[in-house]
MIZA-242821 format. One record per residue (C-alpha): residue number from 0; residue in three letters; x, y, z. Coordinates in steps of 0.2 Angstrom, whole numbers, plus 5000, padded with zeros to 4 digits. Layout:
residues N
<vexba resi="NUM" resn="ALA" x="X" y="Y" z="Z"/>
...
//
This chain:
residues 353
<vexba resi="0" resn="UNK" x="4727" y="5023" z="4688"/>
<vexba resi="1" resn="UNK" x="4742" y="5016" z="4679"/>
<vexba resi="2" resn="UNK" x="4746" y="5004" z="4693"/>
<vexba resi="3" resn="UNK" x="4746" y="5003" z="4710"/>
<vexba resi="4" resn="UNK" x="4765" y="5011" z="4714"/>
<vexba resi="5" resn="UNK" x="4760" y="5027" z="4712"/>
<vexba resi="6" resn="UNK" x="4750" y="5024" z="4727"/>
<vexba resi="7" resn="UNK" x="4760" y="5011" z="4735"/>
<vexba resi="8" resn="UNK" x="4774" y="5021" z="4736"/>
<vexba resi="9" resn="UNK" x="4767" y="5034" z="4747"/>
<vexba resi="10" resn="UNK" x="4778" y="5036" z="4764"/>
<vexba resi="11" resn="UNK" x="4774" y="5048" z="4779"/>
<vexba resi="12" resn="UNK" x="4784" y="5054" z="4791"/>
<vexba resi="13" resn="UNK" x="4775" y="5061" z="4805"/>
<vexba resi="14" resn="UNK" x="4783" y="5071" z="4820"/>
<vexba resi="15" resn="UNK" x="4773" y="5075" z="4837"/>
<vexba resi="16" resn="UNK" x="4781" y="5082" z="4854"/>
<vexba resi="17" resn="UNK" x="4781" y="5069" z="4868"/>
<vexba resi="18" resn="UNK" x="4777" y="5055" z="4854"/>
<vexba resi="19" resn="UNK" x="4790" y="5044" z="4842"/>
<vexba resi="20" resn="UNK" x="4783" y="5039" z="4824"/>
<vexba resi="21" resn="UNK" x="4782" y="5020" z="4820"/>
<vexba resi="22" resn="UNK" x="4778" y="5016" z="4804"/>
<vexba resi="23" resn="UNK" x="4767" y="5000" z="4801"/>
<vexba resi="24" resn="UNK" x="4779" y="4985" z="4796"/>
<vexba resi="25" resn="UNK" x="4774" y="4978" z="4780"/>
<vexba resi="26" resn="UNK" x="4769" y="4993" z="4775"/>
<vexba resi="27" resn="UNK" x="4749" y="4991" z="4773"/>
<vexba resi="28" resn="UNK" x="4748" y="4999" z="4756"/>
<vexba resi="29" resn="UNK" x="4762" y="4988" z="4747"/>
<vexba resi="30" resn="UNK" x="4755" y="4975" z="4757"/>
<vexba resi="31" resn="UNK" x="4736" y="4974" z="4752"/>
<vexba resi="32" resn="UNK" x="4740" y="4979" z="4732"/>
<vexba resi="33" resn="UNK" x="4752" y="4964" z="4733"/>
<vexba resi="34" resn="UNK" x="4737" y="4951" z="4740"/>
<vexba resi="35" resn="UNK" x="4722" y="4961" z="4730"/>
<vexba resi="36" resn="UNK" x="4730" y="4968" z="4714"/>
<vexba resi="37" resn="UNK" x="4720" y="4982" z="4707"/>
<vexba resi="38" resn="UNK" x="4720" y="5000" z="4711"/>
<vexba resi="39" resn="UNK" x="4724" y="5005" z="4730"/>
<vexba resi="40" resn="UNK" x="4718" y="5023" z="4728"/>
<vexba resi="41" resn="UNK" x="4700" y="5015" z="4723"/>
<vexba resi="42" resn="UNK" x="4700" y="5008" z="4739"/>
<vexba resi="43" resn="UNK" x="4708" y="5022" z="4748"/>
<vexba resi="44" resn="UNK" x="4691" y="5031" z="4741"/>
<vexba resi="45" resn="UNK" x="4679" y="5019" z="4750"/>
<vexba resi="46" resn="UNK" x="4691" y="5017" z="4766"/>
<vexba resi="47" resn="UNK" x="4706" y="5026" z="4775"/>
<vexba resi="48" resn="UNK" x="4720" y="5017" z="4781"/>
<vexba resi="49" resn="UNK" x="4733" y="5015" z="4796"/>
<vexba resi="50" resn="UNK" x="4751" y="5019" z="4791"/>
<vexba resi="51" resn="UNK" x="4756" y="5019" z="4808"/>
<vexba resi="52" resn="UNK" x="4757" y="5026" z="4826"/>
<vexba resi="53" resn="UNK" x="4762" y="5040" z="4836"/>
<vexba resi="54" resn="UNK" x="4767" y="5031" z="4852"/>
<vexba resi="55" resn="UNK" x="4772" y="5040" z="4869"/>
<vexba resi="56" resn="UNK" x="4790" y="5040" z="4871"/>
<vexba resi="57" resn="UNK" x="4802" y="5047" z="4884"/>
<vexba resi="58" resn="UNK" x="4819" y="5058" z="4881"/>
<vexba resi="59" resn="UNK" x="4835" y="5053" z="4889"/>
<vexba resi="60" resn="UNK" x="4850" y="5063" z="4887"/>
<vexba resi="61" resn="UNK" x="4869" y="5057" z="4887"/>
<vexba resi="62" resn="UNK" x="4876" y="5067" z="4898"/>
<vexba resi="63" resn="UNK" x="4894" y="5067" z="4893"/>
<vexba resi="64" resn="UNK" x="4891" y="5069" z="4876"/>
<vexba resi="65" resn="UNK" x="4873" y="5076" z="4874"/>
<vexba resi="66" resn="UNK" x="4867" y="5062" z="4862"/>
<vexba resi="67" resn="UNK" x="4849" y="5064" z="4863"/>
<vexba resi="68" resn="UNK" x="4837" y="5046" z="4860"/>
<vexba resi="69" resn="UNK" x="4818" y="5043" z="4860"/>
<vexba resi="70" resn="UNK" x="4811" y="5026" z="4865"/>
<vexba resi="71" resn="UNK" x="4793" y="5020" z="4867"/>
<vexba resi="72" resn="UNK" x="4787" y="5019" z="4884"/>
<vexba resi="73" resn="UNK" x="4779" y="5004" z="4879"/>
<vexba resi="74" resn="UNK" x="4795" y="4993" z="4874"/>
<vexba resi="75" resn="UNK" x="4802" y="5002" z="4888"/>
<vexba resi="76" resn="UNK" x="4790" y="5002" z="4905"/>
<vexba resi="77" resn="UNK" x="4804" y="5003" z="4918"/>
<vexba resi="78" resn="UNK" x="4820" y="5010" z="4918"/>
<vexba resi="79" resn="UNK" x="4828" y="4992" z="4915"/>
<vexba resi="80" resn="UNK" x="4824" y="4991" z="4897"/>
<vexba resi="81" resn="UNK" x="4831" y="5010" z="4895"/>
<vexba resi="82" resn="UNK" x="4844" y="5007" z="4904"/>
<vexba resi="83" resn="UNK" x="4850" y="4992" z="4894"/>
<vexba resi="84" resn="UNK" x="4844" y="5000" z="4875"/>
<vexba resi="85" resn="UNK" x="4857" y="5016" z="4880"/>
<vexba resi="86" resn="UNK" x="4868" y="5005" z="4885"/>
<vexba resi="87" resn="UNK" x="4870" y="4994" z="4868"/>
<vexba resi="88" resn="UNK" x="4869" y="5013" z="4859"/>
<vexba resi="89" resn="UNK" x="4883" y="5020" z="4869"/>
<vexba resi="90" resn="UNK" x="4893" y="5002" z="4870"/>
<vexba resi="91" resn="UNK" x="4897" y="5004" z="4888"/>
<vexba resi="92" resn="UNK" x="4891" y="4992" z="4902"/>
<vexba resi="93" resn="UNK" x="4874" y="4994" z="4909"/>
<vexba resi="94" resn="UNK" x="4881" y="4991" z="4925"/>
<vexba resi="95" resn="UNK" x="4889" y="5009" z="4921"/>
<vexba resi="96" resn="UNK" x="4876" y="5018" z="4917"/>
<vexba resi="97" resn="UNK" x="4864" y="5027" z="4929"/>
<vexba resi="98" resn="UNK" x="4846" y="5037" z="4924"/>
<vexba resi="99" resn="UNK" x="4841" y="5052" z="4933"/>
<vexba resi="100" resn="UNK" x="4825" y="5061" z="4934"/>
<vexba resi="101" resn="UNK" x="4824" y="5077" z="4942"/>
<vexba resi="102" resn="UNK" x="4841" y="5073" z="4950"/>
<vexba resi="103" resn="UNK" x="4836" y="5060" z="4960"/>
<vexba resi="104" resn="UNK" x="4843" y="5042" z="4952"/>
<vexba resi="105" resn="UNK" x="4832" y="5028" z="4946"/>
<vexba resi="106" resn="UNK" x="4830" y="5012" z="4952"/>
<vexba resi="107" resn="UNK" x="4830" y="4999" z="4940"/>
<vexba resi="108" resn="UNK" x="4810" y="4992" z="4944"/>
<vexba resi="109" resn="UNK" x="4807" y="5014" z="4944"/>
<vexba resi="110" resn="UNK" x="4793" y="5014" z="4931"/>
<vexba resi="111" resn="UNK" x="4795" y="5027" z="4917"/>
<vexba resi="112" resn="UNK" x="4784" y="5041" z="4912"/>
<vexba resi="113" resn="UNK" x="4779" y="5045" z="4895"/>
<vexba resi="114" resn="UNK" x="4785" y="5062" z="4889"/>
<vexba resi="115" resn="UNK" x="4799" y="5062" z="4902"/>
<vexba resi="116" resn="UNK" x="4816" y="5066" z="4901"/>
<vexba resi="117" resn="UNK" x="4831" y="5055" z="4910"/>
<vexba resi="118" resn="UNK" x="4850" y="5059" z="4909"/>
<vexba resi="119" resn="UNK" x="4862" y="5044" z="4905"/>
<vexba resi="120" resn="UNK" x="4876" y="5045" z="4918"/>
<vexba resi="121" resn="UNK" x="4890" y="5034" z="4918"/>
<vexba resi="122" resn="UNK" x="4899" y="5028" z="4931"/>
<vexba resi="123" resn="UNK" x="4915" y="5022" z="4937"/>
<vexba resi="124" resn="UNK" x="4918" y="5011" z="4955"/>
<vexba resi="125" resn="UNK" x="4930" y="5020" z="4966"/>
<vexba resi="126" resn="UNK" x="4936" y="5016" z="4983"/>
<vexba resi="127" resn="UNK" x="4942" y="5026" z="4996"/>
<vexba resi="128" resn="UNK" x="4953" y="5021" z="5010"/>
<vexba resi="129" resn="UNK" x="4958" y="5032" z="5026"/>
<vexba resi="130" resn="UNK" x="4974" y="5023" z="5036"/>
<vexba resi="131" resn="UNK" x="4985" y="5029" z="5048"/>
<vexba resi="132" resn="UNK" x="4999" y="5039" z="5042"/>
<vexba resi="133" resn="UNK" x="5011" y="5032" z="5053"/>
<vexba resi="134" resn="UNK" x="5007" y="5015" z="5049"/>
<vexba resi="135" resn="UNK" x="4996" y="5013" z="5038"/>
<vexba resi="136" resn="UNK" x="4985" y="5004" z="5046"/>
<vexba resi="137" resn="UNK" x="4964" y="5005" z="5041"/>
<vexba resi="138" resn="UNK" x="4954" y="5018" z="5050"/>
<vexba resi="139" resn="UNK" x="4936" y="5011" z="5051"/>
<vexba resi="140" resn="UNK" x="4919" y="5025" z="5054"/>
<vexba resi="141" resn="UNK" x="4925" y="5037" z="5042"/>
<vexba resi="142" resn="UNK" x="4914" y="5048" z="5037"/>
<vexba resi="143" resn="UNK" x="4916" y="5048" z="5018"/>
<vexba resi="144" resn="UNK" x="4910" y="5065" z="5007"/>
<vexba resi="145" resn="UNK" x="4907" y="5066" z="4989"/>
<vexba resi="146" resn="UNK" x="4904" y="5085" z="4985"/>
<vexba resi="147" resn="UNK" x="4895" y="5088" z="4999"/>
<vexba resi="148" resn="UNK" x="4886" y="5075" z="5003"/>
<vexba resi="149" resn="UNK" x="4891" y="5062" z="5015"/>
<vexba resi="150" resn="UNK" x="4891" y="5044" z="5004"/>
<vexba resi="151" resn="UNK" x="4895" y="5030" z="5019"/>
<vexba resi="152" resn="UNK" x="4907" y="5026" z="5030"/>
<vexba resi="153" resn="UNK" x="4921" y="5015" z="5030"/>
<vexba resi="154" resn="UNK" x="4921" y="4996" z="5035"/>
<vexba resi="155" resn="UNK" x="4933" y="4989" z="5046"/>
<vexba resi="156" resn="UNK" x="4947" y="4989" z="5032"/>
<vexba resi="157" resn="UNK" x="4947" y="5008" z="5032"/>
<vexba resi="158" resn="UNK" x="4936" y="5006" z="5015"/>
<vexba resi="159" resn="UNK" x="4921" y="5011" z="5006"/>
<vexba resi="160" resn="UNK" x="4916" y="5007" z="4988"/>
<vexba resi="161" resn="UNK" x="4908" y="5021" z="4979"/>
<vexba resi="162" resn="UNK" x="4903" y="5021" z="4960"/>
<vexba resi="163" resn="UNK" x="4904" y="5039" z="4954"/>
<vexba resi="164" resn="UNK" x="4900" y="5050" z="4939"/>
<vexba resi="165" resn="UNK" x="4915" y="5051" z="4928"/>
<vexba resi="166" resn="UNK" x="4923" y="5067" z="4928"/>
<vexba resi="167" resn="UNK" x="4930" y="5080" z="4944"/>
<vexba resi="168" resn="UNK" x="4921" y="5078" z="4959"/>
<vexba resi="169" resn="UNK" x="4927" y="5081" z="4979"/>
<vexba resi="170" resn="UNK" x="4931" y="5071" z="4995"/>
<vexba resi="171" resn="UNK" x="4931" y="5075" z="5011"/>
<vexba resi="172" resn="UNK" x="4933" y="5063" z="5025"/>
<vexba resi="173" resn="UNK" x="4926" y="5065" z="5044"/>
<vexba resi="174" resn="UNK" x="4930" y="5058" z="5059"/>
<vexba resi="175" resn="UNK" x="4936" y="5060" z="5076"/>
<vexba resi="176" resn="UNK" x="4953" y="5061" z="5070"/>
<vexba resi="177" resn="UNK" x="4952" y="5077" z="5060"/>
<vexba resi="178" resn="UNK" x="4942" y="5085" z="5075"/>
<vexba resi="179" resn="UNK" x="4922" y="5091" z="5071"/>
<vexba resi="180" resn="UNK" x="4924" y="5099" z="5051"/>
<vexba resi="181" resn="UNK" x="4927" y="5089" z="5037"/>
<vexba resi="182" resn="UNK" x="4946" y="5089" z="5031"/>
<vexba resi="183" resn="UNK" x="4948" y="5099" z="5017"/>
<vexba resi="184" resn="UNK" x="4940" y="5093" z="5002"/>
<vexba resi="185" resn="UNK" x="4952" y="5084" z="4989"/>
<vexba resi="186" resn="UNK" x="4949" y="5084" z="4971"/>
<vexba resi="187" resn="UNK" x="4949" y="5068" z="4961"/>
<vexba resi="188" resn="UNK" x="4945" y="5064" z="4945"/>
<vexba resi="189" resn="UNK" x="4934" y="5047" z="4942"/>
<vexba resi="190" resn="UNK" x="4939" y="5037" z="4925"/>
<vexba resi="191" resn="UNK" x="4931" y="5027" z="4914"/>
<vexba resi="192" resn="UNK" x="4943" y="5010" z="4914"/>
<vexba resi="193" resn="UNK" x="4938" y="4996" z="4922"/>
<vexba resi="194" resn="UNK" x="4949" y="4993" z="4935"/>
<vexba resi="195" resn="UNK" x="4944" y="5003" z="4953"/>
<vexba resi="196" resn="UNK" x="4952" y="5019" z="4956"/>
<vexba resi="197" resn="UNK" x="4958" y="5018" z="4974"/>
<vexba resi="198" resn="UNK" x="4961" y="5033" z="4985"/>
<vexba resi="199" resn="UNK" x="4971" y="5034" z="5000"/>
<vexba resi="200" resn="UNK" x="4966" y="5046" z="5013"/>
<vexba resi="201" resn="UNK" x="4982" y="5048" z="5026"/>
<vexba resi="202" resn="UNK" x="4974" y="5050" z="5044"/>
<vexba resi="203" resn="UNK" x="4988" y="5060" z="5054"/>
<vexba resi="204" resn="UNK" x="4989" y="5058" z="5074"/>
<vexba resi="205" resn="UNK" x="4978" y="5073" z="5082"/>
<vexba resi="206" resn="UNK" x="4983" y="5070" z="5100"/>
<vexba resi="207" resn="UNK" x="4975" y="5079" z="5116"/>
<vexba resi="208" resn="UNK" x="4986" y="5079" z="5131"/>
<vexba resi="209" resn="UNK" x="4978" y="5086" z="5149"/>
<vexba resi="210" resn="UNK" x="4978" y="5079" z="5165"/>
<vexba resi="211" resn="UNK" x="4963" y="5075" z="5178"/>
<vexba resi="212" resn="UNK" x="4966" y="5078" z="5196"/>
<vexba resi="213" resn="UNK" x="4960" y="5066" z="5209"/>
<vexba resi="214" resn="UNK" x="4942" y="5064" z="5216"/>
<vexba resi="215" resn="UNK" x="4939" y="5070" z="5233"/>
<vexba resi="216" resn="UNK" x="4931" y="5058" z="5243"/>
<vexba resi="217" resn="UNK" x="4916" y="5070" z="5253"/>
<vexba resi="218" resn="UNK" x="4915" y="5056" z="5267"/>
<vexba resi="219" resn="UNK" x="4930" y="5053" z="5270"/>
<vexba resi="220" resn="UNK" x="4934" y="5052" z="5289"/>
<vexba resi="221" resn="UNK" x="4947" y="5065" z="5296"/>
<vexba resi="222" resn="UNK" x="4964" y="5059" z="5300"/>
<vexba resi="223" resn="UNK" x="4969" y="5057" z="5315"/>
<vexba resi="224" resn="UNK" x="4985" y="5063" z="5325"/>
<vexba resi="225" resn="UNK" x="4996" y="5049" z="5321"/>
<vexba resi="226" resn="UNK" x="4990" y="5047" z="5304"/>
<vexba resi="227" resn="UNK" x="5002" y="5055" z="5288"/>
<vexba resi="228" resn="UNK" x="4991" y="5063" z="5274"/>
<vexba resi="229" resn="UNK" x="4991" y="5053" z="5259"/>
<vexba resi="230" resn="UNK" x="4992" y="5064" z="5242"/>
<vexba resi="231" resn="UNK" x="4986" y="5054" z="5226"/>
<vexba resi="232" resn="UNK" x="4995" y="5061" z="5211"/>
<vexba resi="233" resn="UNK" x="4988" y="5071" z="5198"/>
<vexba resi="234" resn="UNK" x="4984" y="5058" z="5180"/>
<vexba resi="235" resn="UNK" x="4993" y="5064" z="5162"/>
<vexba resi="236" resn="UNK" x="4983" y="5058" z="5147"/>
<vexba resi="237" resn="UNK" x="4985" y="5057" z="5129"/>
<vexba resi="238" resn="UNK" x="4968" y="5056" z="5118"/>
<vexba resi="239" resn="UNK" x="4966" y="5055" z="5100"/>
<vexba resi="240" resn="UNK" x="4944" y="5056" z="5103"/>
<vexba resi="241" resn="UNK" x="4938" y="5073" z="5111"/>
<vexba resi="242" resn="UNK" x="4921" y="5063" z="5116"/>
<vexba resi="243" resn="UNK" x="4934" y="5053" z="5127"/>
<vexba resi="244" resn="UNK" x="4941" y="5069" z="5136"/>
<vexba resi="245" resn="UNK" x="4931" y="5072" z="5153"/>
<vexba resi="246" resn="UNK" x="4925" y="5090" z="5157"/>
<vexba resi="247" resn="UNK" x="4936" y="5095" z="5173"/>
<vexba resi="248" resn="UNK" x="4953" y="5094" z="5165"/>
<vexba resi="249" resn="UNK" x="4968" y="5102" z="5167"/>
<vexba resi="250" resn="UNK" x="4981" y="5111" z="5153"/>
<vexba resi="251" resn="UNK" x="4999" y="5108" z="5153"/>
<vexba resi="252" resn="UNK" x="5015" y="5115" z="5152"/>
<vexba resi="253" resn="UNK" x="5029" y="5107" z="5142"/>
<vexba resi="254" resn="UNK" x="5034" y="5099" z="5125"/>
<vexba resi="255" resn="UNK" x="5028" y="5083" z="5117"/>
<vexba resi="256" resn="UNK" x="5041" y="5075" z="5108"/>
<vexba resi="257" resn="UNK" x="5041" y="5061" z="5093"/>
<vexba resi="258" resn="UNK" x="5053" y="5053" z="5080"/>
<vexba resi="259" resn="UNK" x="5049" y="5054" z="5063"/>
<vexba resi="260" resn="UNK" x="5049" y="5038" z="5052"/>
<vexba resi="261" resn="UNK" x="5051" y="5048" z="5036"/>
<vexba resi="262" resn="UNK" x="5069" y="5054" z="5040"/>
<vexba resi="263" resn="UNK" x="5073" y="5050" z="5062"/>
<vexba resi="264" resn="UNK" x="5071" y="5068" z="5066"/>
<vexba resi="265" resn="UNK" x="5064" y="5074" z="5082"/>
<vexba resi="266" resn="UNK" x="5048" y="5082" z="5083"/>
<vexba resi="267" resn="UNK" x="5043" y="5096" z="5094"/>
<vexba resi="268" resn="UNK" x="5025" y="5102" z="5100"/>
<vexba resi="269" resn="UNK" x="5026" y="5115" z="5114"/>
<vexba resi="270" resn="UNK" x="5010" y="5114" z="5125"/>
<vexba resi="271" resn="UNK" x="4996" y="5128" z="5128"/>
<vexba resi="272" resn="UNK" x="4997" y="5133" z="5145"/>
<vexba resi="273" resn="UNK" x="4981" y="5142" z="5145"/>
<vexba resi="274" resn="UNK" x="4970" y="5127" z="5136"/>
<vexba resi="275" resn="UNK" x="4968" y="5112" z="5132"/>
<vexba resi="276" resn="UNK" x="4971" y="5109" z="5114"/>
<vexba resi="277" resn="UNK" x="4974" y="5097" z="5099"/>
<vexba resi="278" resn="UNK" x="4993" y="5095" z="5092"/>
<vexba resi="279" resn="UNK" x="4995" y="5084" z="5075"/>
<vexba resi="280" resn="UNK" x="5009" y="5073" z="5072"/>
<vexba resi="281" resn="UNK" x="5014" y="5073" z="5054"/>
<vexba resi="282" resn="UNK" x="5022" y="5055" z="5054"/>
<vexba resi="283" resn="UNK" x="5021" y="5047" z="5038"/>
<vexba resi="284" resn="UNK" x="5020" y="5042" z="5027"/>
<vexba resi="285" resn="UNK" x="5038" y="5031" z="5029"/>
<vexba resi="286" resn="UNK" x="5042" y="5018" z="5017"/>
<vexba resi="287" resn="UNK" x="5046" y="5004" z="5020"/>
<vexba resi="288" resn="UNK" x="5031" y="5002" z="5032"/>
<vexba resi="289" resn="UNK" x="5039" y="5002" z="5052"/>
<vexba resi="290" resn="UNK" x="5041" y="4988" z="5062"/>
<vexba resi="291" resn="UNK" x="5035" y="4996" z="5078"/>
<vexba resi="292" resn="UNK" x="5024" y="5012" z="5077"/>
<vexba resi="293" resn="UNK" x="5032" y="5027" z="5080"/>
<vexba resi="294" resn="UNK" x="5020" y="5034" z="5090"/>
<vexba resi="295" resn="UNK" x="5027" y="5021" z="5102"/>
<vexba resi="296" resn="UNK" x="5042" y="5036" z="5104"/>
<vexba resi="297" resn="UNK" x="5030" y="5048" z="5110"/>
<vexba resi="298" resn="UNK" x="5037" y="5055" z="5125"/>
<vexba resi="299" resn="UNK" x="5029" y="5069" z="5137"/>
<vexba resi="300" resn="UNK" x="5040" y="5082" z="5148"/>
<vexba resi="301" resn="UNK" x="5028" y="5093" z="5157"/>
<vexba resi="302" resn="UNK" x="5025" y="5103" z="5176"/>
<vexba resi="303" resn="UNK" x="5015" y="5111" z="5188"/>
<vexba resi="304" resn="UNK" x="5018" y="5121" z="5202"/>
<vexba resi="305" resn="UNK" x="5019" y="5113" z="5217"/>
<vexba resi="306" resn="UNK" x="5018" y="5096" z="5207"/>
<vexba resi="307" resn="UNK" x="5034" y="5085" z="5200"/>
<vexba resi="308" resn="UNK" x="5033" y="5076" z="5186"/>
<vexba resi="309" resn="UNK" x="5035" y="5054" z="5184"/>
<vexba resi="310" resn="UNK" x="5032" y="5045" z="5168"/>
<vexba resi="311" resn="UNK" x="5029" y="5029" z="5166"/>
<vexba resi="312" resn="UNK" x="5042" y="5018" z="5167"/>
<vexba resi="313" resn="UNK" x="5041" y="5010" z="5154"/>
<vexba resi="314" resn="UNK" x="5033" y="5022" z="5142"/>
<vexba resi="315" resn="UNK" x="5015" y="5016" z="5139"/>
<vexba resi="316" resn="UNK" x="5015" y="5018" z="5120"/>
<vexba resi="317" resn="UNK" x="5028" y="5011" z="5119"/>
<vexba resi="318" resn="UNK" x="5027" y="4995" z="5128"/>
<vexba resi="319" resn="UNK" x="5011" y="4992" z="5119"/>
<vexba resi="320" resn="UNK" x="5017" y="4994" z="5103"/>
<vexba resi="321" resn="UNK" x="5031" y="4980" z="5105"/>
<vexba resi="322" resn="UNK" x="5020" y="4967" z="5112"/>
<vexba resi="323" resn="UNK" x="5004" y="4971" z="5102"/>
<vexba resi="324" resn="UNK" x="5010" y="4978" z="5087"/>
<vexba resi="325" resn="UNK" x="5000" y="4988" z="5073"/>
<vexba resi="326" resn="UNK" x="4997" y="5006" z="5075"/>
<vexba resi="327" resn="UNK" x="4993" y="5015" z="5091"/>
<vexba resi="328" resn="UNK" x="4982" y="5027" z="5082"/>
<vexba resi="329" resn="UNK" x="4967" y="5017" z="5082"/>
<vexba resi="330" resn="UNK" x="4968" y="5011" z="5098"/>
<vexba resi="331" resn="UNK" x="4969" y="5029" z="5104"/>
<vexba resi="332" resn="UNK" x="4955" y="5034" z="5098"/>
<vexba resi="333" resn="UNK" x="4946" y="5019" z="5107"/>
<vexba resi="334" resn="UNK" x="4952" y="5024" z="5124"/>
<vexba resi="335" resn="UNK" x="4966" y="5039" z="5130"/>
<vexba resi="336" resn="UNK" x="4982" y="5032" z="5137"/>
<vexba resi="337" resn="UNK" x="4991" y="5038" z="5153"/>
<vexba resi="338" resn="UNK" x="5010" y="5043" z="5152"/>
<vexba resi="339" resn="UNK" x="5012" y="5046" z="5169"/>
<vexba resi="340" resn="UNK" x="5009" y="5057" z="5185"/>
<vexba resi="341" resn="UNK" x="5010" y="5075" z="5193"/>
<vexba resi="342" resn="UNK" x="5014" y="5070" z="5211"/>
<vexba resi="343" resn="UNK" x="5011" y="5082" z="5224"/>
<vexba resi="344" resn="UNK" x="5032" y="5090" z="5230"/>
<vexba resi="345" resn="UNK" x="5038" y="5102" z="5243"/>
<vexba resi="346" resn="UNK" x="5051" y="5114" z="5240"/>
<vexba resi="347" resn="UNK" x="5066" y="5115" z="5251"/>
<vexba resi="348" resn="UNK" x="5077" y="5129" z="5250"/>
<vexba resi="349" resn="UNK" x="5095" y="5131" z="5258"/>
<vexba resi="350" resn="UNK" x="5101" y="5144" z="5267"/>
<vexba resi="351" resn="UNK" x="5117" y="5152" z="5259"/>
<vexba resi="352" resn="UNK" x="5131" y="5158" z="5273"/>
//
């Protein structure tokens, strides 16, 4: 042997599915020919020696980019110390980075499993607002859809906080306002800055109108002679809630007027006769906010045969509005409102001649 480097500078590299290569550090060749002298292959004759380790590792994969990375599974038991390694090699914040197995997402006290494989996703906090379109005021128990699947609902400020996977995703909201089916789903694209995207989901008016006739009273006593008949009136509603709307109701005929905010025109809704069913109100978005709500100009012309029709005076809606102020939406979908009554008439006609 002419010295020990022909030995000592012997490195291996060695490869296994499922496993990462770590080399002993010093390496124990250069290490023990330093401290020994003499010839290392001599002793490499009377005794092998460890050059290193094939440790179990696990596979996780950048989504976005497709950068694959090894770790050991023993520097990296739960999915904390992964989270924060591919982290520090993407140079994004941990807090922006989420691990999935099997396309479930990991907690961060989940335990890895050697020879796994995990996909790094990051994500982005957006938050989703549904307000009245009239006012925009905040519409809280919204049902809130991210491509597919419902994510939350919103809080009393008509808002829920969602962090996302970058990219295109869509959201659909539900609630009583948009009637049983989610509204059509809405594409949005999630970005990577820090600041929160915000989305603002309009909720238009969706109005029932209908009227309930008055409960007969089975033991009631007969009238007498002297007695005149009472005839209690038949109740208009306005709902915004179809779980508010009773079963024995009756359609109407006529037209629901409103002014729009946007430009002061008149909007028109002719009634269905023939069923009872929901009308939407397109009024907003206006800018500058109103100072009263418009639905407050809701106004309800309608008949019936044999019936008259008296609104409230004043208009419901509208008195509400001025001394409560907000939106009247929200406060329609708590509880219908009654514009007025179908009183029971008789018909007189003149003779001509």
């Amino acid at each position: 042997c002419r010295g020990y480097a022909d030995v000592t500078s012997l490195r291996i590299t060695a490869s296994r599915s499922g496993f990462l290569w770590r080399p002993k550090d010093p390496m124990p060749l250069v290490e023990r020919a330093e401290e020994l002298g003499g010839s290392e292959y001599l002793r490499l004759l009377d005794c092998p020696i460890v050059l290193g380790f094939l440790e179990p590792a696990v596979r996780v994969v950048h989504r976005s980019s497709g950068v694959v990375q090894e770790l050991p599974v023993a520097s990296h038991p739960t999915v904390a110390e992964v989270r924060t390694t591919i982290a520090d090699t993407l140079g994004v914040s941990g807090e922006r980075l989420v691990l999935f197995h099997n396309q479930a997402a990991l907690t961060n006290d989940a335990h890895v499993e050697r020879f796994s494989v995990l996909f790094a996703v990051e994500v982005a906090p957006i938050t989703v607002r549904t307000l009245t379109g009239c006012c925009g005021e905040p519409v809280s128990g919204t049902k809130v859809l991210i491509d597919g699947t419902v994510v939350g609902v919103t809080d009393e400020q008509g808002a829920l906080q969602q962090m996302l996977p970058l990219g295109l995703h869509e959201l659909a909201t539900q609630h009583h306002a948009f009637g049983c089916q989610p509204q059509q789903p809405m594409e949005i694209k999630v970005h990577g800055e820090m600041q929160t995207d915000q989305i603002i989901v309009p909720v238009h008016a969706r109005l029932f109108t209908y009227a309930t006739d008055p409960d007969m009273d089975e033991d009631e006593a007969p009238l007498g002679e002297d007695d005149e008949p009472l005839y209690d009136p038949t109740c208009v509603w306005v709902a915004a809630n179809p779980d508010h709307i009773p079963d024995e109701i009756l359609p109407l005929r006529g037209r629901v007027t409103c002014q729009s905010p946007v430009d002061g025109h008149t909007l028109r809704v002719n009634l269905d006769l023939g069923r009872v069913v929901p009308f939407i109100l397109p009024l907003g978005p206006a800018s500058p906010k109103p100072a009263v709500c418009p639905l407050g100009t809701l106004r309800l012309q309608c008949g019936r045969p044999g019936f008259s029709w008296v609104p409230k005076n004043p208009p419901p809606l509208e008195l509400r509005a001025e001394e409560l102020g907000g939106c009247e939406l929200p406060r329609l979908l708590e509880c219908p409102a009654a514009l007025g009554f179908l009183k029971p008439a008789v018909t007189i006609q003149f003779a001509v001649g």
